[in-house]
ZAMARGU-4260 file (C-alpha; in steps of 0.2 Angstrom, whole numbers, plus 5000, padded with zeros to 4 digits):
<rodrens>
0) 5000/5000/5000 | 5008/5018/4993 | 5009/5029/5007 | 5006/5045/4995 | 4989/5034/4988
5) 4982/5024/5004 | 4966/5014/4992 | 4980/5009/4982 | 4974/4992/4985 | 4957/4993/4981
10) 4965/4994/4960 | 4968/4973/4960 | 4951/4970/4951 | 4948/4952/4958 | 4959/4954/4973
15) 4948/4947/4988 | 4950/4962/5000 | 4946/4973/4987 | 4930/4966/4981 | 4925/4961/4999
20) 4924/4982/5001 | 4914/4981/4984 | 4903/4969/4992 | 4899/4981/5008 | 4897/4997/4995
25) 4884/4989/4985 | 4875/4981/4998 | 4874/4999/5005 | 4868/5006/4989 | 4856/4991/4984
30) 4847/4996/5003 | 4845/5015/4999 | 4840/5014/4984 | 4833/4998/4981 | 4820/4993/4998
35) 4807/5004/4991 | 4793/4997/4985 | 4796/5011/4970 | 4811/5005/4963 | 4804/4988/4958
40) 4789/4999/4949 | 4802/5008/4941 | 4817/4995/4935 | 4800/4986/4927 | 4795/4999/4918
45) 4812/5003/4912 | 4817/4984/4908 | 4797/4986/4896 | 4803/4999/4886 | 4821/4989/4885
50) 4812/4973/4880 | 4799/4983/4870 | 4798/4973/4854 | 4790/4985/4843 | 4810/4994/4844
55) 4818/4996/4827 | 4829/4981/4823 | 4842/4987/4815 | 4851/4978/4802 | 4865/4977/4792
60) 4864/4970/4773 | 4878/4955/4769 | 4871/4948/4751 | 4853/4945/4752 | 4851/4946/4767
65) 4849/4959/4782 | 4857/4953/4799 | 4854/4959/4814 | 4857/4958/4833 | 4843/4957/4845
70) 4841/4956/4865 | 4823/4955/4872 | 4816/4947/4890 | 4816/4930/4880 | 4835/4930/4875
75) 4844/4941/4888 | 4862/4938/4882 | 4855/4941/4862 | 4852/4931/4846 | 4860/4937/4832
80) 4847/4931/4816 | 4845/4937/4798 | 4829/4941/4785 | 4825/4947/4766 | 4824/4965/4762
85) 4805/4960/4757 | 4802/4952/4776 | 4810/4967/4783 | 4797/4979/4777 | 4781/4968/4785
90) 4778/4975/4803 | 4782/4956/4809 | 4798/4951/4798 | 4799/4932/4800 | 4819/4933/4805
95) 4827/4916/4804 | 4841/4914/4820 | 4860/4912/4816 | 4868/4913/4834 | 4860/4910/4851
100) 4870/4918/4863 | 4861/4912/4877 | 4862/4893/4871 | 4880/4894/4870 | 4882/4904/4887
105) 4873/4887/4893 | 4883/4876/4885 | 4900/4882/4890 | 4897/4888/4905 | 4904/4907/4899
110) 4891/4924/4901 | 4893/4927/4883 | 4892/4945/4876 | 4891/4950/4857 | 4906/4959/4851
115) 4903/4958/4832 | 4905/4950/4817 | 4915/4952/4799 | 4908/4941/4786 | 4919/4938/4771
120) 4914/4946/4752 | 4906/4943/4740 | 4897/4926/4744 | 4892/4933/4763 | 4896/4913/4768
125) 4910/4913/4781 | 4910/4924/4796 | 4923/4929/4811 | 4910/4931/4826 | 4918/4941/4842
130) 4914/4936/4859 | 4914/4944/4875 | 4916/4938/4893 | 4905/4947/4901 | 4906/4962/4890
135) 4926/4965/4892 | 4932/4972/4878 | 4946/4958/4874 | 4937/4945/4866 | 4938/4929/4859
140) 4936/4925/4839 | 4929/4909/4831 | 4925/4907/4811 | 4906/4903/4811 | 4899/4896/4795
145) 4883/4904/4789 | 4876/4892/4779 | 4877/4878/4791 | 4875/4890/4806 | 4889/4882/4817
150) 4907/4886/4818 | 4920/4880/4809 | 4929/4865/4815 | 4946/4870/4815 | 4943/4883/4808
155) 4951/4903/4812 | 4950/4905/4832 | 4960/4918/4842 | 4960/4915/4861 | 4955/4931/4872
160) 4963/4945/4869 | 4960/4965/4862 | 4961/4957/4847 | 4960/4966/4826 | 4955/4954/4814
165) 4949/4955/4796 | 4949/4942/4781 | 4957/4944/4764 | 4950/4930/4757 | 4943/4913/4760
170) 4959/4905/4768 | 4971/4920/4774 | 4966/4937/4787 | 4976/4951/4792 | 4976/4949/4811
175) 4984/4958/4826 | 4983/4949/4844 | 4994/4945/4859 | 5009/4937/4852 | 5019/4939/4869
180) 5032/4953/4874 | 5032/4966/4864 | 5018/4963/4852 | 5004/4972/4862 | 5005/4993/4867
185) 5008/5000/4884 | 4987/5004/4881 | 4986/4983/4879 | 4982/4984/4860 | 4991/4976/4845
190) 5005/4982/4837 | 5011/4967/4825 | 5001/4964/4809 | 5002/4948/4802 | 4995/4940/4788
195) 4987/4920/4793 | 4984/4907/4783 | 4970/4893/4787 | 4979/4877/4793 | 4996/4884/4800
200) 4998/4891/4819 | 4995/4906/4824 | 5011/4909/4833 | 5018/4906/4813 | 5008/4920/4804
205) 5019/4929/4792 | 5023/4947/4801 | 5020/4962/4787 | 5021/4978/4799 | 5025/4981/4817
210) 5022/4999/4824 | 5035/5006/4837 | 5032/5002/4855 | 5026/5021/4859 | 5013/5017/4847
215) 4994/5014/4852 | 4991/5001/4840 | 4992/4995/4822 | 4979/4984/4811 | 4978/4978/4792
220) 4964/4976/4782 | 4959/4971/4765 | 4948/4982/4751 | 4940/4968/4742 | 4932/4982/4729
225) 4932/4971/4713 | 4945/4982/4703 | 4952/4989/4718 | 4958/4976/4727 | 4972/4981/4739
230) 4979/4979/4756 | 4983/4992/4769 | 4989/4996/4786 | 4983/5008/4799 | 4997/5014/4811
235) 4988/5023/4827 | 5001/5036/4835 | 4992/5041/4847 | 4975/5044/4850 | 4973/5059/4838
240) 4989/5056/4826 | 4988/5039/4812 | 4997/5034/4797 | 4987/5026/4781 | 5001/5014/4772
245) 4998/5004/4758 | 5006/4988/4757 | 5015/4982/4738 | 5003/4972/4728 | 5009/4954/4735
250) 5012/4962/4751 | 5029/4954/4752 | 5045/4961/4751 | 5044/4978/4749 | 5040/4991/4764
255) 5022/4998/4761 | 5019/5018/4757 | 5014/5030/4767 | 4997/5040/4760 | 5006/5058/4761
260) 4992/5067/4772 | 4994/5074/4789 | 4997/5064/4805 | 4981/5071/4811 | 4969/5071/4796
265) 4956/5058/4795 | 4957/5047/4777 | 4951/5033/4769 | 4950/5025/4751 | 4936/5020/4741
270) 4938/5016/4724 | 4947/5028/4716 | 4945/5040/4728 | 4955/5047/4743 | 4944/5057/4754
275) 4954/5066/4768 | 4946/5076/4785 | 4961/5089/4790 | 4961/5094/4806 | 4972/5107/4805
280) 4972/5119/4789 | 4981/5107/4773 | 4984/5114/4757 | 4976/5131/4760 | 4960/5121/4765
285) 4952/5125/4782 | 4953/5113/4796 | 4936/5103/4797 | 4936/5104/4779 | 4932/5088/4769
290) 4942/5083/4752 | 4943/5071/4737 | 4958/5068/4727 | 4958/5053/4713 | 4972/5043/4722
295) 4983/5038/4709 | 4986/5054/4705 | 4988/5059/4724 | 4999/5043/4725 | 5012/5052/4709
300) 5009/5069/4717 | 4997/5078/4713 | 4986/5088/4725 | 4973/5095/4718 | 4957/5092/4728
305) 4938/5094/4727 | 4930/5102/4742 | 4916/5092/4748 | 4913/5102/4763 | 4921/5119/4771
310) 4915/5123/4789 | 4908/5139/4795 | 4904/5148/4814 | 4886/5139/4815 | 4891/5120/4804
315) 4904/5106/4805 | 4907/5091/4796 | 4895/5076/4805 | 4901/5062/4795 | 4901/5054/4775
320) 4896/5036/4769 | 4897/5028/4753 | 4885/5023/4742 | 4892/5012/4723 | 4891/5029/4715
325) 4888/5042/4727 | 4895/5049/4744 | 4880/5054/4758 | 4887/5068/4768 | 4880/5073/4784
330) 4884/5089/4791 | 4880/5098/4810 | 4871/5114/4809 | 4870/5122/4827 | 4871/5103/4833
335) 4856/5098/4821 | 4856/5086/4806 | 4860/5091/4787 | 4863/5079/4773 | 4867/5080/4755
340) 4869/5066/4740 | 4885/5071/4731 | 4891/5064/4714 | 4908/5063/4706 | 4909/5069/4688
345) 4925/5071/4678 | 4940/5082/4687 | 4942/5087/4705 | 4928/5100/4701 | 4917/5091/4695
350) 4907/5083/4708 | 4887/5088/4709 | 4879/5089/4724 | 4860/5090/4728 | 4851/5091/4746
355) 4842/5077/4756 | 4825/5084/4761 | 4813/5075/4777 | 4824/5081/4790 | 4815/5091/4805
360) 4824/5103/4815 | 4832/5099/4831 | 4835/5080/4826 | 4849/5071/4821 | 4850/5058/4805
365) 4864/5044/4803 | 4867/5034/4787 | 4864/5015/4796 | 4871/5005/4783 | 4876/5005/4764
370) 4881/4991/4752 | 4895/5003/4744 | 4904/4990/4731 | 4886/4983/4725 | 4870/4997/4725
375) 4866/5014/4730 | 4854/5006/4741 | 4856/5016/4760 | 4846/5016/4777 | 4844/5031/4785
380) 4840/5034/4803 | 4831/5050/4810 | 4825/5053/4827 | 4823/5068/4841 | 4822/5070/4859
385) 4802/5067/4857 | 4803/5060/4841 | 4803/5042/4840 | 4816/5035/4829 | 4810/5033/4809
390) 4821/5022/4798 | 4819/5026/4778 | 4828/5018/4767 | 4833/5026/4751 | 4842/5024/4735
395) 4854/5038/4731 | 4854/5051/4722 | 4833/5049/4721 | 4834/5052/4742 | 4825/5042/4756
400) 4807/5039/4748 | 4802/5025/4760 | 4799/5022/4778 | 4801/5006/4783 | 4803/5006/4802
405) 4795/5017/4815 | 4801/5016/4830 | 4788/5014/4846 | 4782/5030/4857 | 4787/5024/4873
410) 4782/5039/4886 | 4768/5052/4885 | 4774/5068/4875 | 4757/5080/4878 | 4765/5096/4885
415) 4784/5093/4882 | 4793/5106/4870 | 4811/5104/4864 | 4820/5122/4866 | 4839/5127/4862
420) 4850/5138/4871 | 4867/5145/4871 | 4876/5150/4886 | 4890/5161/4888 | 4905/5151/4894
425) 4918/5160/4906 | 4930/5168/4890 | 4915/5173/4880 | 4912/5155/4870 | 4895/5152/4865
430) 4889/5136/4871 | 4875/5127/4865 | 4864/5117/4875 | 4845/5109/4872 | 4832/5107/4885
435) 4820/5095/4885 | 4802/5098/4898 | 4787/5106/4902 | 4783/5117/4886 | 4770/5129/4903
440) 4783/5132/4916 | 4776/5136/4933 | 4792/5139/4939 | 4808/5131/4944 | 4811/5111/4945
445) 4820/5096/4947 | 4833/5095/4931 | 4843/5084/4924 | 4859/5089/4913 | 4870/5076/4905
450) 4887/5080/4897 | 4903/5073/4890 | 4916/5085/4884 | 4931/5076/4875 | 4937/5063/4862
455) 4926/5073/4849 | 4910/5067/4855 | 4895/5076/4850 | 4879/5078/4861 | 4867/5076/4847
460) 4846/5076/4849 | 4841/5058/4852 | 4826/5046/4855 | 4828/5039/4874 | 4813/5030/4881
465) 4822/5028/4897 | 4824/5045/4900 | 4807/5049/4897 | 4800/5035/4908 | 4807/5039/4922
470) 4812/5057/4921 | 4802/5067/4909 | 4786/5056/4913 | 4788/5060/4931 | 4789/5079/4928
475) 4809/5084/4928 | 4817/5093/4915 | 4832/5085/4903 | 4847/5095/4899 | 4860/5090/4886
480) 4874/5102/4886 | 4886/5105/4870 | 4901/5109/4879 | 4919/5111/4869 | 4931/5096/4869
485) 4916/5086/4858 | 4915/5090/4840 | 4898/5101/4838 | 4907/5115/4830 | 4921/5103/4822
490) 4940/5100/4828 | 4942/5118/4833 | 4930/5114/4847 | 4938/5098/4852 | 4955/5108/4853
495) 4951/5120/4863 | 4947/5107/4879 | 4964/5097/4874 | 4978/5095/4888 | 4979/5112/4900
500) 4965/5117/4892 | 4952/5104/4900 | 4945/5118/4910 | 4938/5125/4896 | 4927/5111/4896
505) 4924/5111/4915 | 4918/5130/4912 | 4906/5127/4898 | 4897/5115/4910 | 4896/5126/4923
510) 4889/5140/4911 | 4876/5130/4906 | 4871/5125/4923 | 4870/5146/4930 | 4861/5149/4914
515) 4847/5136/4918 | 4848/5142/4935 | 4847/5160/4927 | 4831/5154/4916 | 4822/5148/4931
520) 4821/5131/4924 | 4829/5125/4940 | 4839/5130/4957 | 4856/5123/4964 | 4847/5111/4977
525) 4835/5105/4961 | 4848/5102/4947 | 4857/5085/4944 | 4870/5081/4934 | 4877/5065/4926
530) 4891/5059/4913 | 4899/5045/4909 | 4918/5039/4906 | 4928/5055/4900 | 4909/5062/4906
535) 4913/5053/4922 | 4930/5062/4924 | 4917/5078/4920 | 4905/5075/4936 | 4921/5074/4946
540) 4927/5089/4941 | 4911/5098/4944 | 4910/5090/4961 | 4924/5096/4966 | 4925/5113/4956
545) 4908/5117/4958 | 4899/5110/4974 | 4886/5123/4976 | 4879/5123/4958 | 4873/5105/4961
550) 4859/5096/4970 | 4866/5078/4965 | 4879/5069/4954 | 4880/5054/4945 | 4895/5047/4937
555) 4898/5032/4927 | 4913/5021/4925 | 4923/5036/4927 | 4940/5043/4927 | 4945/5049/4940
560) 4963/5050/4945 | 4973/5058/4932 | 4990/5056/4938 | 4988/5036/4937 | 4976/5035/4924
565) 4990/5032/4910 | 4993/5016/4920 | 4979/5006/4921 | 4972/4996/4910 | 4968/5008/4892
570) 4972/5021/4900 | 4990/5026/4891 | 4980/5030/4875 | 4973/5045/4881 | 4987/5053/4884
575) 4985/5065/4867 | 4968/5069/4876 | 4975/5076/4892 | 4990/5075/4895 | 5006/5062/4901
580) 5007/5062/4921 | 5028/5060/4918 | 5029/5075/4910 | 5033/5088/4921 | 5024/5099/4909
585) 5010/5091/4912 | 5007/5085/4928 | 5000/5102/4935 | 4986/5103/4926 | 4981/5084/4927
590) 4983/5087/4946 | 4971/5102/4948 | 4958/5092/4936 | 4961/5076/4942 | 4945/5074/4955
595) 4953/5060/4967 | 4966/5073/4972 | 4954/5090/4975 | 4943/5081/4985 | 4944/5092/5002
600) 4937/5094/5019 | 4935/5114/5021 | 4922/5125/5010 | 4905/5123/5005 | 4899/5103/5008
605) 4899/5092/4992 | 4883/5086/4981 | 4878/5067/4984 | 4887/5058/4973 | 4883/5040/4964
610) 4895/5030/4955 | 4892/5014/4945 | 4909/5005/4937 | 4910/4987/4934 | 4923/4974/4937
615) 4924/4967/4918 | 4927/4986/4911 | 4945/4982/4904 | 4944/5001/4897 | 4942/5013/4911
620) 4949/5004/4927 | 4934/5000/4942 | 4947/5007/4954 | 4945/5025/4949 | 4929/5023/4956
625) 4932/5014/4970 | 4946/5025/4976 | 4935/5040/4975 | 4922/5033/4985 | 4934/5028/4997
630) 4943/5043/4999 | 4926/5054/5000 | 4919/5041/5017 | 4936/5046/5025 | 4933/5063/5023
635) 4912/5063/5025 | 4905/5068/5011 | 4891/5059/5006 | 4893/5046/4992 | 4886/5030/4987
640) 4894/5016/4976 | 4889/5000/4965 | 4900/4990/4955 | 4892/4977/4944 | 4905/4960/4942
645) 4900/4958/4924 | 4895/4975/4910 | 4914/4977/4903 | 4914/4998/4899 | 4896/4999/4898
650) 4892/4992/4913 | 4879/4981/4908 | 4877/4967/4895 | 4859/4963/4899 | 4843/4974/4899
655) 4840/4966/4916 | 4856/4975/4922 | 4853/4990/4911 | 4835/4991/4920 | 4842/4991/4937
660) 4857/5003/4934 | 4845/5016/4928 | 4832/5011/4941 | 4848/5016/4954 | 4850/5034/4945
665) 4834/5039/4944 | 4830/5034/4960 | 4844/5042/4968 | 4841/5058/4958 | 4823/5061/4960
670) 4825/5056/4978 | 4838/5070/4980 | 4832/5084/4969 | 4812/5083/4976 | 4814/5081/4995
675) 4799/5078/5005 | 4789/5094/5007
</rodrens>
């Protein structure tokens, strides 16, 4: 035990003292919070609208058919199942079952969670299938056959591990896993790529590329694009800096060729295209900007570039998906939905471009799925805070002309309104920031505001059935705040909250929160705040920071301390996001924002504070929550704690757990911002 850090100890994950204190915390929690006959009224109705099965199953098209992954209250761990376009449309699609997650759970023994498939082009016959114990984020990878629906004797299999893996063809893949010493990152992800064929060892596959031990990680894949066909490798510096390299033709021999864009610009190829996302201005293009080059050309040197997309003050790049002929692009205006279909023609300024209608205001739409080498064929998903999810599906450039799913309304919307705001962070910033409630306000009430604040995130308007069960329904007001180290405004507004500048991010919150306050939508004692992960690390630092602007705080699998954060678990990877600890440079500013070590005894009393983590996140490590709670019962301040043994980083892999891990915040929020009168 560290001297300097006394709950040292409580960071060995499975160690029996330290889960014996886990044991205590949760039963604490599970009795104030749980013993009232009202919790069990609303974990069931959370877990109905979980189980609902009028939800939108969406699907992803392999050949002919649409597959798809689906948990309910009749297959808790999920069934992973597949239908025809044409069964798709009906309202009841007859879906015929490919993977029964629960069966196999049963039959080894193993709590099973889906971690995703890659299914070999063009004959959508042989499958790699992820699985999780208990929703880690290593994995274990067997080849499943999906025309006899079992896995492959003998066949690919990778034991568990954080494991990259994608095929080249029917007997070889490009994989990356825990070869021993020196083969995985200081962040635990792999750093060899190899190429293996069907039949040999594993140990034996044939190394291509191996990144430099200060790397994050490094991965191959495969563009099977009849006439494209080629071989790549992705080397990830850190988290905000990669390489794109492509490897010679037979992939032997000769080292590949860097693709000669910045370190920090997004890019990827199809067909003959290289589209590049600079993040910093390239070429006398702005950053946030979104080009097209023909590649071979690019490759021989020439740079001259079509300009899909420049930003301005009020509209960032969302996002761009490939159709066989057409690019959708989505951009964000004011955090709100906008999509066009463009078109290449002849020349770098040639390309056509023509809006997509049917989006409503204060929404957000996402392309769901394409077939890009095949059709123009795409799904499009649209939805709102009070709007139920719609998916259309459409075939470019003609637009999304058919609905073919509508999502369920799950809470009662009569009298709710969706409003934007801007608040006026501490250097001037305008912060944007939605409020979802009563549309009549007879004053000030209990509120709910949500944030995240990093890794380029985007708080976007979305459907969220929970929420309106059991906050909206039960009269509290929903906040989701657009604060700067996300990317509504585009890499500018992720840079601003980067390494020192974190506060920034800290201070947009905060404005948000006095400008509800300001707006009578709330007071102090009636406004509750919760975030998750990096949005964890954000309620710690409002806890702390800020412990009079809060009634209540809810943090999940947070970050916490951010002078040890770099060495546990992932943790080295987000050093580009806020800094390196060792640095002396640094270590200044991760201390005054790391929340485990501002945690003080004098000034005003702290918020209540709920944290949820779980034992199997392998991403953000259980003991940044389990120190925090520790070191605020030594000093008094009021917190309570619950750690799930299974979940992995998103601390459920069941709606049954989901259910009762929202049933616990609401609880403990509502409890807390309406006292007793």
């Amino acid at each position: 035990m560290s001297e300097e850090d006394p709950y040292l100890w409580l960071e060995d994950v499975t160690g029996e003292a330290a889960l014996g204190w886990v044991r205590e915390r949760n039963d604490e929690t599970v009795s104030a919070l749980a013993s009232d006959p009202g919790f069990k009224v609303l974990e069931s109705g959370i877990r109905e609208v979980l189980d609902d099965d009028g939800r939108i199953p969406y699907a992803r098209r392999r050949g002919r058919h649409l597959y798809n992954f689906w948990q309910d209250a009749d297959h808790v761990r999920g069934l992973w199942r597949r239908t025809t376009l044409e069964e798709y449309r009906k309202d009841r699609p007859a879906w015929e079952p490919v993977l029964d997650l629960d069966a196999l759970a049963a039959a080894e023994g193993e709590k099973w969670a889906w971690a995703g498939s890659a299914v070999l082009a063009p004959d959508h016959r042989h499958a790699l299938v992820m699985l999780s114990r208990d929703g880690a984020d290593a994995c274990v990878v067997r080849e499943f056959d999906l025309e006899t629906l079992e896995f492959v004797a003998g066949g690919f299999e990778v034991a568990e591990a954080k494991t990259r893996i994608g095929w080249i063809d029917r007997d070889r893949v490009w994989i990356g896993t825990d070869f021993g010493p020196g083969s995985m990152s200081g962040s635990g992800y792999p750093l060899q790529v190899r190429r293996w064929r069907r039949g040999t060892p594993l140990e034996e596959a044939e190394t291509v590329y191996e990144g430099r031990p200060s790397d994050l990680s490094a991965s191959g894949w495969h563009d099977d694009t009849p006439g494209f066909e080629r071989d790549f490798v992705h080397r990830q510096i850190d988290f905000w800096k990669q390489e794109l390299l492509l490897l010679p033709g037979d992939g032997i021999g000769a080292a590949p060729t860097k693709i000669e864009v910045p370190d920090d610009a997004g890019a990827s190829v199809h067909r003959e295209w290289l589209i590049v996302a600079p993040k910093s201005p390239w070429l006398g293009h702005e950053a946030g900007s979104l080009l097209a080059f023909d590649f071979e050309a690019f490759r021989a040197g020439g740079r001259e570039a079509a300009v899909l997309f420049t930003p301005d003050e009020h509209t960032s790049l969302a996002g761009w998906s490939w159709t066989r002929h057409h690019l959708i692009l989505t951009t964000s205006a004011d955090v709100s939905s906008r999509l066009e279909i463009l078109t290449p023609g002849a020349g770098p300024g040639g390309w056509s471009r023509a809006p997509l209608a049917g989006v409503p205001p204060l929404s957000t739409a996402s392309v769901t799925g394409t077939d890009p080498d095949v059709s123009d064929e795409f799904f499009l998903n649209v939805a709102g805070f009070l709007q139920p999810s719609t998916l259309y599906r459409g075939t470019a450039p003609a637009g999304a002309d058919e609905s073919v799913k509508q999502g369920p309304a799950l809470f009662g919307t009569e009298g709710l309104t969706v409003r934007q705001y801007f608040a006026k962070s501490a250097d001037g910033t305008r912060v944007p920031y939605f409020v979802v409630g009563p549309e009549e306000r007879t004053g000030p009430g209990p509120t709910l505001l949500y944030g995240y604040g990093g890794f380029e995130v985007s708080m976007v308007p979305g459907y969220s059935a929970v929420t309106g069960r059991a906050w909206l329904a039960r009269g509290g007001t929903y906040v989701v705040a657009g604060i700067r180290g996300g990317h509504e405004y585009g890499p500018g507004w992720h840079k601003a909250a980067l390494g020192a500048n974190r506060v920034r991010a800290y201070e947009d919150f905060a404005a948000v929160a006095r400008d509800l306050i300001a707006r009578d939508v709330t007071t102090p004692a009636q406004l509750g705040i919760e975030g998750g992960s990096n949005g964890g690390l954000l309620m710690g630092a409002m806890l702390t920071r800020e412990p009079g602007l809060f009634g209540a705080v809810v943090a999940h699998v947070p970050l916490l301390d951010m002078l040890r954060f770099h060495k546990l678990l992932a943790g080295a990877s987000w050093i580009a996001e806020y800094g390196d600890p060792d640095d002396p440079a640094d270590r200044p500013h991760l201390e005054r924002i790391s929340p485990y070590h501002q945690v003080r005894t004098d000034g005003p009393p702290y918020p209540p504070l709920l944290l949820l983590t779980s034992t199997r996140d392998d991403r953000v490590h259980p003991g940044h929550a389990r120190k925090m709670a520790a070191r605020l019962r030594e000093h008094g301040h009021p917190v309570l704690f619950h750690e799930h043994l299974g979940g992995g980083h998103a601390g459920a892999t069941d709606h049954g757990q989901t259910a009762f891990n929202e049933a616990l915040v609401h609880t403990f929020l509502w409890e807390r911002l309406t006292p007793p009168r």
